[in-house]
MILODO-999567 format. One line per field, with one value per residue (C-alpha): residue in one letter; x, y negated, z negated. Coordinates in nm, 4 decimals. Each point is the difference from the previous one (the first is absolute). Layout:
<sites>
resn a/... $
x X/... $
y Y/... $
z Z/... $
</sites>
This chain:
<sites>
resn x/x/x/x/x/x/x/x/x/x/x/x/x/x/x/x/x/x/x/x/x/x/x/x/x/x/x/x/x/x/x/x/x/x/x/x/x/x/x/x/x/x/x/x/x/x/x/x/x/x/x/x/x/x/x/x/x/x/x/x/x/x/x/x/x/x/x/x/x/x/x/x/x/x/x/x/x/x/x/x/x/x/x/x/x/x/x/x/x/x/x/x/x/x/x/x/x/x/x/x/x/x/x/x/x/x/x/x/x/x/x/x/x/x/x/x/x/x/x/x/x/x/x/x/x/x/x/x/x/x/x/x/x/x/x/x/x/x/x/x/x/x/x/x/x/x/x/x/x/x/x/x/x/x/x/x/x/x/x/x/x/x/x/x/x/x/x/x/x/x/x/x/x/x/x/x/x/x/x/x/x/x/x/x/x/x/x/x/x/x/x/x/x/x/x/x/x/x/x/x/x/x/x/x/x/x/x/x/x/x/x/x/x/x/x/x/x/x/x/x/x/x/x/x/x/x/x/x/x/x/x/x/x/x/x/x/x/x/x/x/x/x/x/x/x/x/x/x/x/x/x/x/x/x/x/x/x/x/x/x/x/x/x/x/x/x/x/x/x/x/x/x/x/x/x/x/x/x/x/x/x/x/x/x/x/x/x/x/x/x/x/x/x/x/x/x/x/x/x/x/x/x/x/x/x/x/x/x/x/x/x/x/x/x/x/x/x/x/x/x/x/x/x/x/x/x/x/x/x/x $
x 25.9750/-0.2455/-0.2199/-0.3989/-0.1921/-0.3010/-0.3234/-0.1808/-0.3756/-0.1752/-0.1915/-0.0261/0.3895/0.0520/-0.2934/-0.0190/-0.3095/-0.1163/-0.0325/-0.3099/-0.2128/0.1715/-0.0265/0.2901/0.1411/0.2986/0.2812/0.3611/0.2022/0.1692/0.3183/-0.1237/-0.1404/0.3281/0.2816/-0.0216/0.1120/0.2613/0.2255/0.0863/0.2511/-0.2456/-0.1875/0.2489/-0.0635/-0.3862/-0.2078/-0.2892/-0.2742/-0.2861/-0.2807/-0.2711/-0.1599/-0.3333/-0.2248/0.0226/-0.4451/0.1165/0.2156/-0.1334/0.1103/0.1329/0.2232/0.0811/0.1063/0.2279/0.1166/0.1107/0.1333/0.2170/0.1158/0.1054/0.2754/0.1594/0.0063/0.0815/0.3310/0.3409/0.0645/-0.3383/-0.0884/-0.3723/-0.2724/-0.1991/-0.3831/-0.1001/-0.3354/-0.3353/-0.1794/-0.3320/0.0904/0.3466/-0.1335/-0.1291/0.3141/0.2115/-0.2079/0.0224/0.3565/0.0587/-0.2219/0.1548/0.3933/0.2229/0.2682/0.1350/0.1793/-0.2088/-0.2992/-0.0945/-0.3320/-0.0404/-0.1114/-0.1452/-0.3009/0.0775/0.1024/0.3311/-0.2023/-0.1218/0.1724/0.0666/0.0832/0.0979/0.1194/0.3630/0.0121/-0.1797/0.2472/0.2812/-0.1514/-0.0949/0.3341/0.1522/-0.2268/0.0699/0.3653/-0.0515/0.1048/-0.2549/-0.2658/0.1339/-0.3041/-0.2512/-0.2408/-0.0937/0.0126/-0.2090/0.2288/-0.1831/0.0468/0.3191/-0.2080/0.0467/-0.3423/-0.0418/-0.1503/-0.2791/-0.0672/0.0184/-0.2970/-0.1060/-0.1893/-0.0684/-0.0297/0.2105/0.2816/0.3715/-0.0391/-0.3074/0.1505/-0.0299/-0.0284/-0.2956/-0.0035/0.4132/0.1898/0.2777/0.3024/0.2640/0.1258/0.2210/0.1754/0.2941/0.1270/-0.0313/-0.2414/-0.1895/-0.1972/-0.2010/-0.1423/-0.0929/-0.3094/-0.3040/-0.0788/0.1457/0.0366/-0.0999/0.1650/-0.1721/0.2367/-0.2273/0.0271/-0.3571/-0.3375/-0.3228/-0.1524/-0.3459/-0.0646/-0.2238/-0.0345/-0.3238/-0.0600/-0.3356/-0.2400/-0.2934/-0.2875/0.2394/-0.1428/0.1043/-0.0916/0.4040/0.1273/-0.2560/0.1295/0.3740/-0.1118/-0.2182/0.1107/0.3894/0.1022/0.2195/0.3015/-0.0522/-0.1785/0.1306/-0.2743/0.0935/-0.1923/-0.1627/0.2003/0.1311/-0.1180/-0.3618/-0.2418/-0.3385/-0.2156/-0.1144/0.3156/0.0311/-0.2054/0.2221/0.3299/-0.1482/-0.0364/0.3871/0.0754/-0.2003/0.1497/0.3641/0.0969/0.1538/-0.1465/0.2913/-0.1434/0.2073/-0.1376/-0.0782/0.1299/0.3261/0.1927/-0.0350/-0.0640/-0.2510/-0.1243/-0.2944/-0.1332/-0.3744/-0.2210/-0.3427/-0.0959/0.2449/0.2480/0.3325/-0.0325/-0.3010/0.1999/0.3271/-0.2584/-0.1196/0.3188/0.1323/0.4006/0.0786/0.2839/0.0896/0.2242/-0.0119/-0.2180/-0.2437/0.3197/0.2303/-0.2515/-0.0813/0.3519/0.1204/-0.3681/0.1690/0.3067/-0.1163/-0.2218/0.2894/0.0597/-0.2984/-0.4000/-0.0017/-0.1712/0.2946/0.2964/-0.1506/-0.1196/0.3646/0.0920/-0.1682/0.0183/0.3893/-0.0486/-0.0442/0.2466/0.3328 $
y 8.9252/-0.1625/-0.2668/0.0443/-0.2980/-0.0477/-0.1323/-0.2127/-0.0009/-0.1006/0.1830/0.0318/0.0386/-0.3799/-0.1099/-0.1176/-0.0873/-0.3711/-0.1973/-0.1875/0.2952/0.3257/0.1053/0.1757/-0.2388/0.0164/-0.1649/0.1263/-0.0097/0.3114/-0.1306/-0.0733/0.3950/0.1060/-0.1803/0.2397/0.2673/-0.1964/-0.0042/0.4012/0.1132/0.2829/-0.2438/-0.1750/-0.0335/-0.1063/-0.2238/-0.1438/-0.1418/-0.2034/0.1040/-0.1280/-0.0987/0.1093/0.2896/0.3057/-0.0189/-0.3497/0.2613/0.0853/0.2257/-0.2285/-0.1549/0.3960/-0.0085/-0.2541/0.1631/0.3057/-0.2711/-0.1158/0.3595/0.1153/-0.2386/0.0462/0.4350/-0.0213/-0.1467/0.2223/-0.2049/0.0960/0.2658/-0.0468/-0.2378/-0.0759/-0.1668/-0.1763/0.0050/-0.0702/0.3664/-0.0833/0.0468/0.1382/0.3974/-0.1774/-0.2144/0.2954/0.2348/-0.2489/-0.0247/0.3776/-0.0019/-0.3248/-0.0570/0.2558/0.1450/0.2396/-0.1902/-0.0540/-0.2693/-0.0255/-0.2055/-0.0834/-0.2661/0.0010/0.0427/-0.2439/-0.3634/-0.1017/-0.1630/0.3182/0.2478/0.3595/-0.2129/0.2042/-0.1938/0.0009/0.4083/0.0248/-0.1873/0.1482/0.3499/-0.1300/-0.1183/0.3456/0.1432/-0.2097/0.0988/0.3341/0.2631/0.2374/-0.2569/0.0154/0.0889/0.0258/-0.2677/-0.2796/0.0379/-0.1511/-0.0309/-0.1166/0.1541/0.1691/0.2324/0.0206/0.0731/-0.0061/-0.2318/0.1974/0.2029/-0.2758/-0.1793/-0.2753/0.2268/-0.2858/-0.3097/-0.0396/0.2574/0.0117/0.3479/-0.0998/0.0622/0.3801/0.2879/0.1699/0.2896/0.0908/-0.2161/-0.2114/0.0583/-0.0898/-0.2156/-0.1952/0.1167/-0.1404/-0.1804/0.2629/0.0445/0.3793/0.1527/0.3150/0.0202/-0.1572/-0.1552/0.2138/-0.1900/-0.0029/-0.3645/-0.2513/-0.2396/-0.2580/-0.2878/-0.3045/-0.3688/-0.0517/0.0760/0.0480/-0.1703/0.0541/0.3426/0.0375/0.2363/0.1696/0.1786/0.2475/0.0075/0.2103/-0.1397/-0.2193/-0.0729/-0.1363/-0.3648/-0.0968/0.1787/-0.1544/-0.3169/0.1119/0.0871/-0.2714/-0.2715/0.0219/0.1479/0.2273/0.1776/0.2801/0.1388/0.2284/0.1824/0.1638/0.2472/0.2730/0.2608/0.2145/-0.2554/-0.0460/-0.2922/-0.0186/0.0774/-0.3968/-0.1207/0.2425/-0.2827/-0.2502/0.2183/0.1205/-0.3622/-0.0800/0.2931/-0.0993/-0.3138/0.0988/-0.0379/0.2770/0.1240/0.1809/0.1929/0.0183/0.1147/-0.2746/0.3197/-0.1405/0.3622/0.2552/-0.0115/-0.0132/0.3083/0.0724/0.2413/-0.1219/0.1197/-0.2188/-0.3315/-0.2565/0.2918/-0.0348/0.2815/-0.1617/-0.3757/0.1454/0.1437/-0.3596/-0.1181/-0.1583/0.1081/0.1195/-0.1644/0.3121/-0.0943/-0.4100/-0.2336/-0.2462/-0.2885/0.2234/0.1168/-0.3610/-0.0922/0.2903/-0.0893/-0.4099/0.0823/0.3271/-0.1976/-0.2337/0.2770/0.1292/0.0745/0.3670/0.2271/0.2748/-0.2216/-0.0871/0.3543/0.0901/-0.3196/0.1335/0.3566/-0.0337/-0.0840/0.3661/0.1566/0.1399 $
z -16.2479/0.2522/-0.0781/-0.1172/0.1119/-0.2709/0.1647/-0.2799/0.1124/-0.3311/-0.2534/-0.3731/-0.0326/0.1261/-0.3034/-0.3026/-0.2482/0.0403/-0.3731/0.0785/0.1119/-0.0588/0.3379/0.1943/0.3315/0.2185/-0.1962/0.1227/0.2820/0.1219/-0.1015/-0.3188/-0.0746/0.1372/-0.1790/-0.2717/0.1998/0.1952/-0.2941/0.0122/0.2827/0.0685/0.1759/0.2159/0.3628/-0.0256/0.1906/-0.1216/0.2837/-0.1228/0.2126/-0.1550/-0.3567/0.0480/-0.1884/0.1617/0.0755/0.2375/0.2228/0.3102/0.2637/0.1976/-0.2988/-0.0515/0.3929/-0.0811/-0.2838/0.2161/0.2902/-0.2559/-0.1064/0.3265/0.0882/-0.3201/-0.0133/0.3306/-0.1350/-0.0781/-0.2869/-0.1730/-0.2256/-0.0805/-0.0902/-0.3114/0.0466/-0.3035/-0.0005/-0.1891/-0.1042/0.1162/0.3650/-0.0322/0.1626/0.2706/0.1033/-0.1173/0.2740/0.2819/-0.0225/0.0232/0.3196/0.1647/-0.1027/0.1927/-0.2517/-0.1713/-0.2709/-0.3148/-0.0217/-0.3510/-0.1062/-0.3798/-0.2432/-0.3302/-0.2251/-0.2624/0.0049/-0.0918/-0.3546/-0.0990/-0.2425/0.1632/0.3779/0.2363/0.2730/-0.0689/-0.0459/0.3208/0.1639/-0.0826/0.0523/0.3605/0.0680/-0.0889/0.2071/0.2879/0.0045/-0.0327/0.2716/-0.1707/0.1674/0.2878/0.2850/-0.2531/0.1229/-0.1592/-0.4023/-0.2709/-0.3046/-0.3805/-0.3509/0.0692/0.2422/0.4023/0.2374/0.3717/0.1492/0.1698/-0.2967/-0.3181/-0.1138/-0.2816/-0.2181/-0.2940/-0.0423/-0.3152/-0.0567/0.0605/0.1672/0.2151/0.3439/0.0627/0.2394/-0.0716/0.2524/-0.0316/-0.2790/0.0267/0.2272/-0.2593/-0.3483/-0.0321/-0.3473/-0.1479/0.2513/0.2469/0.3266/-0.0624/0.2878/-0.0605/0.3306/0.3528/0.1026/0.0871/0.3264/0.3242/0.0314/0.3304/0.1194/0.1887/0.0755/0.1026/0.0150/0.0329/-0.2674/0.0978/-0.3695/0.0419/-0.1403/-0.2448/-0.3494/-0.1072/-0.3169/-0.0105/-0.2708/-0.0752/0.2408/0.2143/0.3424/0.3459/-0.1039/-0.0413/0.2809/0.2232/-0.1138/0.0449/0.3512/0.1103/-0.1737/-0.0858/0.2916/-0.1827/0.1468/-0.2506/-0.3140/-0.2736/-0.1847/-0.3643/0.0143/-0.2888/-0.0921/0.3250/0.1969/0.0207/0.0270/-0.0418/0.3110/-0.0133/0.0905/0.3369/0.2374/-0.1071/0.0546/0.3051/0.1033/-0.0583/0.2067/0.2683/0.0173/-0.0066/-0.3511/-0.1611/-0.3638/-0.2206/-0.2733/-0.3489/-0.3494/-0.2639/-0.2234/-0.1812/0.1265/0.2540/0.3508/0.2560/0.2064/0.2906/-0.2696/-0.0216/0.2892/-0.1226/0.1098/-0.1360/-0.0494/0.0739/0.2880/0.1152/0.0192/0.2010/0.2514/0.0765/0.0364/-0.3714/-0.0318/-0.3643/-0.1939/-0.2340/-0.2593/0.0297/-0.2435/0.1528/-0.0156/0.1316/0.3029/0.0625/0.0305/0.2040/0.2548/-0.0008/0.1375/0.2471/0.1573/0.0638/0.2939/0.1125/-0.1441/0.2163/-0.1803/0.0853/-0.1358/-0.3179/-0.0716/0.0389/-0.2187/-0.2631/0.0079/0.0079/-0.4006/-0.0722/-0.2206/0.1068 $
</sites>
């Protein structure tokens, strides 16, 4: 049996409530979350890394670059089976995604954490754990991307998303389902993921890229700003439905484009993907014909993060078209 190195990051599953204020903080260590599991021989061979204590909103890319920089050395290893992430649930899809498109491996990377501190009845840290860990040494997960593990239920990461901001079951895959359970003790896939997945191994982020969501009467006054002011790298737009804006926000997109700065177009919709349907001002035919790229089947986080690290290689037009259109389903 190999080893599975667990990456402590932070998150609700390392807090506990405070007395004086009844407010949830950062409390444990990782060794302290994990001793309970140390005791069964199911777990032998684990290592624990403390990454960091922080809440999963303080993570940035670049702590998510180190994250995967810290990965790589250790599946690139004969002695290793898999990693488990623990993570807060806030950020976790994002991390989760930009380890699928940055760490190069087939063995299984899986991301998970918790929606309840350890002081609150029902907490699900501990089952989430060991369902991860099962996960992790399972040949079943073997080339299957990146995997978000919680509530006994296992997602991909370019297809799960926090759908609320309170239940156990909150991560989800709107479009397709889960992959798998984990039942029992044992590791259950029903299927493989819907996506052909990039790779885009990097050392490098370009940060400054920024995410849009349109409204009913938004205009070009932000994007201007984005443009002239920020000196952006790139902006995300989630768009209406299909993907379509409203005709006031075209100057200011047409601005960005003029200046080098590629627009991706997602749907603010919680499911289903973007398509060049529309052929009226604003619509999402109309936008592609200017030159916006569409980002079919990715949230506005998930577009962002995929824009950060592409533009780690190149902003031409043709290589990110082909970044993003390789997310269609296989």
């Amino acid at each position: 049996m190999g080893k599975v190195y667990m990456i402590f990051t932070g998150g609700t599953i390392s807090m506990r409530i405070r007395d004086t204020d009844h407010s949830v903080v950062p409390a444990l260590s990782a060794d302290e979350i994990m001793q309970n599991l140390l005791a069964a021989s199911i777990y032998d061979n684990l290592e624990t890394i403390e990454f960091s204590k922080v809440p999963s909103p303080s993570l940035t890319p670049l702590m998510m670059m180190e994250i995967a920089n810290t990965i790589q050395p250790l599946v690139d290893r004969d002695d290793v089976d898999g990693i488990v992430v623990v993570h807060g649930t806030d950020t976790l899809e994002e991390t989760a995604f930009f380890l699928d498109i940055v760490c190069q491996t087939q063995k299984p990377i899986v991301v998970t954490g918790s929606m309840k501190s350890s002081s609150e009845l029902g907490f699900d840290g501990l089952n989430n754990l060991v369902s991860s860990i099962l996960v992790a040494r399972s040949e079943n997960a073997i080339n299957q991307g990146v995997l978000v593990v919680m509530n006994d239920q296992i997602n991909a990461a370019c297809e799960v998303q926090k759908t609320n901001t309170l239940t156990l079951d909150t991560f989800k895959s709107l479009d397709y389902g889960p992959l798998g359970i984990v039942d029992n003790g044992q590791v259950i896939f029903y299927r493989h993921m819907n996506y052909s997945r990039i790779k885009i191994p990097t050392s490098e982020l370009v940060d400054n890229v920024h995410l849009l969501k349109a409204f009913s009467g938004a205009d070009s006054l932000l994007l201007d700003h984005l443009v002239d002011h920020v000196h952006t790298s790139g902006i995300v737009i989630e768009a209406m439905g299909r993907g379509n804006l409203p005709p006031t926000m075209l100057p200011g997109i047409k601005h960005a484009l003029e200046e080098n700065i590629p627009v991706i177009i997602c749907s603010r919709c919680p499911s289903g993907r973007v398509l060049d349907t529309y052929g009226y001002e604003g619509g999402g035919k109309n936008l592609t014909s200017i030159g916006c790229i569409l980002a079919p089947y990715l949230n506005g986080q998930k577009a962002r993060m995929l824009l950060i690290i592409a533009l780690s290689i190149s902003n031409d037009f043709d290589y990110l078209k082909q970044v993003f259109d390789i997310q269609e389903p296989v």
